[in-house]
N, CA, C and O atoms as a printed pandas DataFrame, in Angstrom:
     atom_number atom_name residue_name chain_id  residue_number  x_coord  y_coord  z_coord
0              1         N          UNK        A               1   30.551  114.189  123.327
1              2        CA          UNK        A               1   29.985  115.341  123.997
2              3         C          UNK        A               1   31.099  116.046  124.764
3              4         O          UNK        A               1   31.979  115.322  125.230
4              5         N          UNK        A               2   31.195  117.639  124.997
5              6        CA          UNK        A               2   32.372  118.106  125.490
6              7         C          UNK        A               2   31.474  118.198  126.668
7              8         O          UNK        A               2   30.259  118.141  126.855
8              9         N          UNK        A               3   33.223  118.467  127.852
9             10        CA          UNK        A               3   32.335  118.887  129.029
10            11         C          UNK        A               3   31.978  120.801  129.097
11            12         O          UNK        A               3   32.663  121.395  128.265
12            13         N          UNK        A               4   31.364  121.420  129.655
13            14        CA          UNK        A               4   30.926  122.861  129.881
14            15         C          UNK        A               4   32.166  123.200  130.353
15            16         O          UNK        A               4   32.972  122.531  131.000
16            17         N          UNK        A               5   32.219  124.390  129.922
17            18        CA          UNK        A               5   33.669  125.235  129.981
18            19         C          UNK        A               5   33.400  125.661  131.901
19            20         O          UNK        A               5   32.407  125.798  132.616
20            21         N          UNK        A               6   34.533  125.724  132.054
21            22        CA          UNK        A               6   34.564  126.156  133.391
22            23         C          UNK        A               6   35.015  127.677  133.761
23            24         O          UNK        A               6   35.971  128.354  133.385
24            25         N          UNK        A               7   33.986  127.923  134.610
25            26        CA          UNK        A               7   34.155  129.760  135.083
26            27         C          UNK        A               7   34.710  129.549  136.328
27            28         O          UNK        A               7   34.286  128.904  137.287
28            29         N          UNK        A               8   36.114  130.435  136.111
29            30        CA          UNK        A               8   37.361  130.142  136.832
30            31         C          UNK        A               8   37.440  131.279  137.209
31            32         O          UNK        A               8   37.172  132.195  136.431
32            33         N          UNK        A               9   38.015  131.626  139.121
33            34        CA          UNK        A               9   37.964  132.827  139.151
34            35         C          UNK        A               9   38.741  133.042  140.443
35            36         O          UNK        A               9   38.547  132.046  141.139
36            37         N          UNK        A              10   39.516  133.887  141.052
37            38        CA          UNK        A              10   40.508  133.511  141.630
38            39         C          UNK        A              10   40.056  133.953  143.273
39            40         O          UNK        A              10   38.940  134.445  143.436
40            41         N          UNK        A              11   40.890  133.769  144.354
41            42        CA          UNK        A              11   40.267  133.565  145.812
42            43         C          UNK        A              11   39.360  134.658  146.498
43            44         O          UNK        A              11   38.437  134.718  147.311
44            45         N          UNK        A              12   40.144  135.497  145.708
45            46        CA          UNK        A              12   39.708  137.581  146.133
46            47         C          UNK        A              12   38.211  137.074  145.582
47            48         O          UNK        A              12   37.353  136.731  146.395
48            49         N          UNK        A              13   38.026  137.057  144.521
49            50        CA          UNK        A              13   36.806  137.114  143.717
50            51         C          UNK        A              13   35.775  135.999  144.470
51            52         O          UNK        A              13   34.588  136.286  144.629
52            53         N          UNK        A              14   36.476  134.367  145.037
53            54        CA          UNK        A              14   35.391  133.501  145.184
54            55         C          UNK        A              14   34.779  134.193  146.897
55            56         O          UNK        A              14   33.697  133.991  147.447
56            57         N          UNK        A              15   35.721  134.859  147.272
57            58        CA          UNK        A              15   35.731  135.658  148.600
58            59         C          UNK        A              15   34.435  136.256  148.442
59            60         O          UNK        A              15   33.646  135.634  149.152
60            61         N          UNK        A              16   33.782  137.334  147.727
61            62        CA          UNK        A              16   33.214  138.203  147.524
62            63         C          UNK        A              16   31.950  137.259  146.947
63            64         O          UNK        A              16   30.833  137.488  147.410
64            65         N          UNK        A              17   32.112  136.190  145.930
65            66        CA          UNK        A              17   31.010  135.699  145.581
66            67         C          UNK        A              17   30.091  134.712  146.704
67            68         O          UNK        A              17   28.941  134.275  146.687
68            69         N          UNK        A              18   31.056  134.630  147.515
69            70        CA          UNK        A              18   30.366  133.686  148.741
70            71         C          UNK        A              18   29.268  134.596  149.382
71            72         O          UNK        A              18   28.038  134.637  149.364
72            73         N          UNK        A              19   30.365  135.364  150.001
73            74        CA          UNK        A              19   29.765  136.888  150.132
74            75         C          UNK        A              19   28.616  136.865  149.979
75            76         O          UNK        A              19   27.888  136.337  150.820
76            77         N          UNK        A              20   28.030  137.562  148.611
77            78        CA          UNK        A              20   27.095  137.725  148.277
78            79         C          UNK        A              20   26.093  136.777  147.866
79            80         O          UNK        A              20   25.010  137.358  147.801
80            81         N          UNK        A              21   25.997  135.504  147.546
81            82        CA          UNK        A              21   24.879  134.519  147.350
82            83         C          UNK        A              21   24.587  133.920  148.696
83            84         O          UNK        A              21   23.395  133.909  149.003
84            85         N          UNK        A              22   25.631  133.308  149.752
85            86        CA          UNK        A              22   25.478  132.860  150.944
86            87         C          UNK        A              22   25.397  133.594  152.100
87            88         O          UNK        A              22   25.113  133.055  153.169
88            89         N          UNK        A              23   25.670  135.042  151.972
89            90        CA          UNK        A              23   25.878  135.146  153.270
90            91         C          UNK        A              23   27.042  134.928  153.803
91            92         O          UNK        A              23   26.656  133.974  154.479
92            93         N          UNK        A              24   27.895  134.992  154.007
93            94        CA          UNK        A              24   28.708  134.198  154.813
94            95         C          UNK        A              24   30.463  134.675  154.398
95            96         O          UNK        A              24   30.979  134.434  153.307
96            97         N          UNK        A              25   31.187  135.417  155.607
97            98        CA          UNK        A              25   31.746  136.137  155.457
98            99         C          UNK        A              25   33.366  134.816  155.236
99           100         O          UNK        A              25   33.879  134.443  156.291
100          101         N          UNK        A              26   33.957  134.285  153.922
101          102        CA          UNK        A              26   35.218  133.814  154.011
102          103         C          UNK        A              26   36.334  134.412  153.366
103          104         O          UNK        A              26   36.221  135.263  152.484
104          105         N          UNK        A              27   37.234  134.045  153.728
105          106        CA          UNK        A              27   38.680  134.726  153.427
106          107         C          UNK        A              27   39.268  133.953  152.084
107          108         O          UNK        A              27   39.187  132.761  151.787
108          109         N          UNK        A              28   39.675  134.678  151.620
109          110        CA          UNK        A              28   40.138  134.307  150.366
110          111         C          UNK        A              28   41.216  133.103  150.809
111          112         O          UNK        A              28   41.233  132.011  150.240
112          113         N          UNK        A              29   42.280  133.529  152.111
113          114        CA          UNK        A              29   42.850  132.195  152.146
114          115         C          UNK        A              29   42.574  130.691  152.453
115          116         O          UNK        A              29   43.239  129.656  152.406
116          117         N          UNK        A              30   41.029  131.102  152.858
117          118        CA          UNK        A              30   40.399  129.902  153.329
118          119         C          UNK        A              30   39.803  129.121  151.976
119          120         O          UNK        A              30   39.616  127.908  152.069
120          121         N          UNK        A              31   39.606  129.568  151.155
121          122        CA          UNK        A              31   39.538  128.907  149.736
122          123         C          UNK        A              31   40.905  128.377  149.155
123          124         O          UNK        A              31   40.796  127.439  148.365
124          125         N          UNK        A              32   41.783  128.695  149.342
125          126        CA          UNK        A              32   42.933  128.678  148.870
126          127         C          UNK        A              32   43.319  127.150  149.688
127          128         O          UNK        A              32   44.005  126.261  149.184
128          129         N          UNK        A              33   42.530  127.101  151.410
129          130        CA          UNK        A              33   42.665  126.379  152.354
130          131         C          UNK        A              33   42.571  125.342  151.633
131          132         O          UNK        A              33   43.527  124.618  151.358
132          133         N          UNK        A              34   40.862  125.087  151.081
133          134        CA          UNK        A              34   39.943  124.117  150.925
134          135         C          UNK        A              34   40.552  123.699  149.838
135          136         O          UNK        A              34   40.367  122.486  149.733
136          137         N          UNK        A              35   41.424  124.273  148.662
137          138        CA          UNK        A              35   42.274  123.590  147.374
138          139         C          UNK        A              35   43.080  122.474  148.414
139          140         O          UNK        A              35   42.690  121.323  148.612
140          141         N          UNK        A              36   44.150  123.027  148.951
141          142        CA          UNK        A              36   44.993  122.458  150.003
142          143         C          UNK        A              36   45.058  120.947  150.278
143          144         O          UNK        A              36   45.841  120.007  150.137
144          145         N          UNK        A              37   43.128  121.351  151.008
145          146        CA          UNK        A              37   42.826  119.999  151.191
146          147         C          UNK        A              37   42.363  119.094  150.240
147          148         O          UNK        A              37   42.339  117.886  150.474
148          149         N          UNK        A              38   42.059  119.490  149.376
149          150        CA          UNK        A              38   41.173  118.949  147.812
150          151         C          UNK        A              38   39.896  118.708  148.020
151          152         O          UNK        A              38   39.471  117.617  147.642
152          153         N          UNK        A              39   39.139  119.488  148.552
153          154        CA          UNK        A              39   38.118  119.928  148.652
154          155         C          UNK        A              39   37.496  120.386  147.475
155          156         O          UNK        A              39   36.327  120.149  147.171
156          157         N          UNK        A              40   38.503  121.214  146.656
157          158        CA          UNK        A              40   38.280  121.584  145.568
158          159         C          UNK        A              40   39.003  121.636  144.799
159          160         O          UNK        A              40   39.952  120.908  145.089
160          161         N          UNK        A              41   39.206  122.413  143.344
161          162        CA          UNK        A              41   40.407  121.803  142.528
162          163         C          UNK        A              41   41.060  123.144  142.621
163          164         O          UNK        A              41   40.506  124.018  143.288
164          165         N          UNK        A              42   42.320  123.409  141.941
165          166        CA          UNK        A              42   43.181  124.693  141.994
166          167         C          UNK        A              42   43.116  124.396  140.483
167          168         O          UNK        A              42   43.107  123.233  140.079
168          169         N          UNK        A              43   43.072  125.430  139.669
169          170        CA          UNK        A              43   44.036  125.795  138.454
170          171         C          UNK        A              43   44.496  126.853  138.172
171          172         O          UNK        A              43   44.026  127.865  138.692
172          173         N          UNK        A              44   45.354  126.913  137.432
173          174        CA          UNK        A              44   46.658  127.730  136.878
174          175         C          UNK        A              44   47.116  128.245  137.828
175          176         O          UNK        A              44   46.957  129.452  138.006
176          177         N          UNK        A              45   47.951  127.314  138.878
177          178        CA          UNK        A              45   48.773  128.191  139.963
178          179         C          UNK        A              45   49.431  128.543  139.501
179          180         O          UNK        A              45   49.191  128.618  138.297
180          181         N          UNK        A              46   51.151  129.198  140.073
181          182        CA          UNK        A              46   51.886  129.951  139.417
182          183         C          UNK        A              46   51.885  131.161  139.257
183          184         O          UNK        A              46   51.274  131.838  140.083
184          185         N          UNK        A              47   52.667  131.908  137.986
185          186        CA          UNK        A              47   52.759  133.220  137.789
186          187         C          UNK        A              47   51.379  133.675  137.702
187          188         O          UNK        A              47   51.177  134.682  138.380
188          189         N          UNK        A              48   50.199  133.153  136.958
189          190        CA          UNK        A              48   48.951  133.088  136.600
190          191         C          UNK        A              48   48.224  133.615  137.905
191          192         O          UNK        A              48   47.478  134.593  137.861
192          193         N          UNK        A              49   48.478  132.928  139.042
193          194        CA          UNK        A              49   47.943  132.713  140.408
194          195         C          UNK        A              49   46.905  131.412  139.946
195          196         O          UNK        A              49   46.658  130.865  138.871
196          197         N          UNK        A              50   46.408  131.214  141.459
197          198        CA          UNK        A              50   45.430  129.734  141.485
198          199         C          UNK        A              50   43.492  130.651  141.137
199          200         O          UNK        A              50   42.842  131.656  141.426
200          201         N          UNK        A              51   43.429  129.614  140.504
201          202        CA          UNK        A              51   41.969  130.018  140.283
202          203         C          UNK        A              51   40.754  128.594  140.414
203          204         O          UNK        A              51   40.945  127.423  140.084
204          205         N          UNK        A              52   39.665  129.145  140.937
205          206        CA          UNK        A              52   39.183  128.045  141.177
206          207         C          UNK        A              52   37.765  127.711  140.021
207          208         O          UNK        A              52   37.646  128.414  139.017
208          209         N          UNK        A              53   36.974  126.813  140.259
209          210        CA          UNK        A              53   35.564  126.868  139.600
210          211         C          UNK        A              53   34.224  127.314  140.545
211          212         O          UNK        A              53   33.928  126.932  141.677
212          213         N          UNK        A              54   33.655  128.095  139.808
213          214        CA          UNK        A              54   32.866  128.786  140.261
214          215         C          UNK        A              54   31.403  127.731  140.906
215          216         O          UNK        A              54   30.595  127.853  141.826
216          217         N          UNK        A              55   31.584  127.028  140.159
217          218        CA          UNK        A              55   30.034  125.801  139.989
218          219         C          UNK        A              55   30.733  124.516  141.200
219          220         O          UNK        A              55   30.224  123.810  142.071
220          221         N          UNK        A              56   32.086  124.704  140.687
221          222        CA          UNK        A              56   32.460  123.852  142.413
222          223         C          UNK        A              56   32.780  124.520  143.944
223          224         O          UNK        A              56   32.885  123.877  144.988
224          225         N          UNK        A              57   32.864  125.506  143.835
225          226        CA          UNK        A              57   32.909  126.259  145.037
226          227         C          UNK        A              57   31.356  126.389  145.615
227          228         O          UNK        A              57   30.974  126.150  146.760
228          229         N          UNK        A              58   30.616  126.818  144.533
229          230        CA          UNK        A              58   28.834  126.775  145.118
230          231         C          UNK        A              58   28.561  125.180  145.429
231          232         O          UNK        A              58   27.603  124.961  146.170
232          233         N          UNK        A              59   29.197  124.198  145.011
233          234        CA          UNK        A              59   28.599  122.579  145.201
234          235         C          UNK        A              59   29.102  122.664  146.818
235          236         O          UNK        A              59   28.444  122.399  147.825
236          237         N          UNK        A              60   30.243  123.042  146.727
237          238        CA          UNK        A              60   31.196  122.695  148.065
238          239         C          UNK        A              60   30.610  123.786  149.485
239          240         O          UNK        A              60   30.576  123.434  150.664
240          241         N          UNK        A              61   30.294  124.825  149.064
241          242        CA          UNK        A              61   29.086  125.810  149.926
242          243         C          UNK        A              61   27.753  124.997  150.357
243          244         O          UNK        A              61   27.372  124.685  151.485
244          245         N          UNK        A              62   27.196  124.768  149.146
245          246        CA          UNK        A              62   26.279  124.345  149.757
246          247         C          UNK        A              62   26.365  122.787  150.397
247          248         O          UNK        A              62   25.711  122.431  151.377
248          249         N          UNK        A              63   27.095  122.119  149.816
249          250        CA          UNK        A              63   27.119  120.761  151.055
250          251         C          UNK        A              63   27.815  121.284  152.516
251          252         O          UNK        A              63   27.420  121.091  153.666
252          253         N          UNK        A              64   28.640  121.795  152.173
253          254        CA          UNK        A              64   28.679  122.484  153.721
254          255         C          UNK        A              64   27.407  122.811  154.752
255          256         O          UNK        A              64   27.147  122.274  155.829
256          257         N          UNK        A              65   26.765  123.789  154.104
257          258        CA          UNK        A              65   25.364  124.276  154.495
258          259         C          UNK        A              65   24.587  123.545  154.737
259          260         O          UNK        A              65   23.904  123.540  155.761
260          261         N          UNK        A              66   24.533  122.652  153.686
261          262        CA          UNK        A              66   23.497  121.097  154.098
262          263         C          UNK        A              66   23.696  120.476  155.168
263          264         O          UNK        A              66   22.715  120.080  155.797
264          265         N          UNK        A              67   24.989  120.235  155.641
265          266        CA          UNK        A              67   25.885  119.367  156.633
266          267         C          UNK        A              67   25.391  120.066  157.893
267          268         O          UNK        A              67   25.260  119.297  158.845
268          269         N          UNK        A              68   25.044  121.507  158.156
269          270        CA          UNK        A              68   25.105  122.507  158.888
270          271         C          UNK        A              68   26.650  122.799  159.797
271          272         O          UNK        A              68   26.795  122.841  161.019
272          273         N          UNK        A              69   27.595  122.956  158.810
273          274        CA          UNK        A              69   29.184  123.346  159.156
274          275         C          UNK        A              69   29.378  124.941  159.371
275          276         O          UNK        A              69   30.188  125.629  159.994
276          277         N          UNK        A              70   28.530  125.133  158.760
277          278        CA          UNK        A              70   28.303  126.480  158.350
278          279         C          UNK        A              70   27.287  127.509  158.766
279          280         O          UNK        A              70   26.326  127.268  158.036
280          281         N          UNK        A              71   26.990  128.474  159.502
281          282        CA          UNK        A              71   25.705  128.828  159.402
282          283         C          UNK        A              71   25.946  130.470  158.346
283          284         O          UNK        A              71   26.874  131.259  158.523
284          285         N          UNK        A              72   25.106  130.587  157.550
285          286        CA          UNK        A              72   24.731  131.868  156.944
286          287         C          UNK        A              72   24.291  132.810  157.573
287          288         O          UNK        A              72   23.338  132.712  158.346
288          289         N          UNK        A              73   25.055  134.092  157.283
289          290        CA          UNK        A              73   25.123  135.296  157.750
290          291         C          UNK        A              73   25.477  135.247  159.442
291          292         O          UNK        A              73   24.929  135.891  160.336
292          293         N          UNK        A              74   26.466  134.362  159.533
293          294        CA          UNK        A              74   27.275  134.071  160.876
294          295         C          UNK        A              74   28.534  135.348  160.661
295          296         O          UNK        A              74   29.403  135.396  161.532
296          297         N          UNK        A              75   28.586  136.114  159.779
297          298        CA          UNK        A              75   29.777  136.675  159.664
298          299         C          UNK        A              75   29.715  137.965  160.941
299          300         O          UNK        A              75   30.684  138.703  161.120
């Protein structure tokens, strides 16, 4: 069985998608942060730039949210 292709998309973009499903106003470098820490994964750094997964950035949102680290529409 393969695994599901991954929708990869880079900090500007996960910036804006937070944005809009959560509420919740973050900075693109603060994603960039959360790679850092391995929070989440980075791919194709480099000339490419870093891009992340879309389905792990929403896992990593919402356990945040769950945790209450976070509050929505705190921006």
């Amino acid at each position: 069985m393969t695994e599901p292709r991954k929708r990869l998309i880079d900090a500007a973009a996960a910036a804006v998608h937070i944005k809009d499903a959560y509420k919740m106003a973050v900075a693109p470098a603060t994603i960039r942060s959360w790679a850092r820490r391995g929070r989440i994964s980075n791919y194709g750094a480099g000339r490419a730039g870093a891009h992340f997964d879309l389905d792990e950035i929403d896992a990593y949102v919402r356990k945040r949210l769950g945790r209450g680290d976070v509050a929505p529409g705190s921006d």
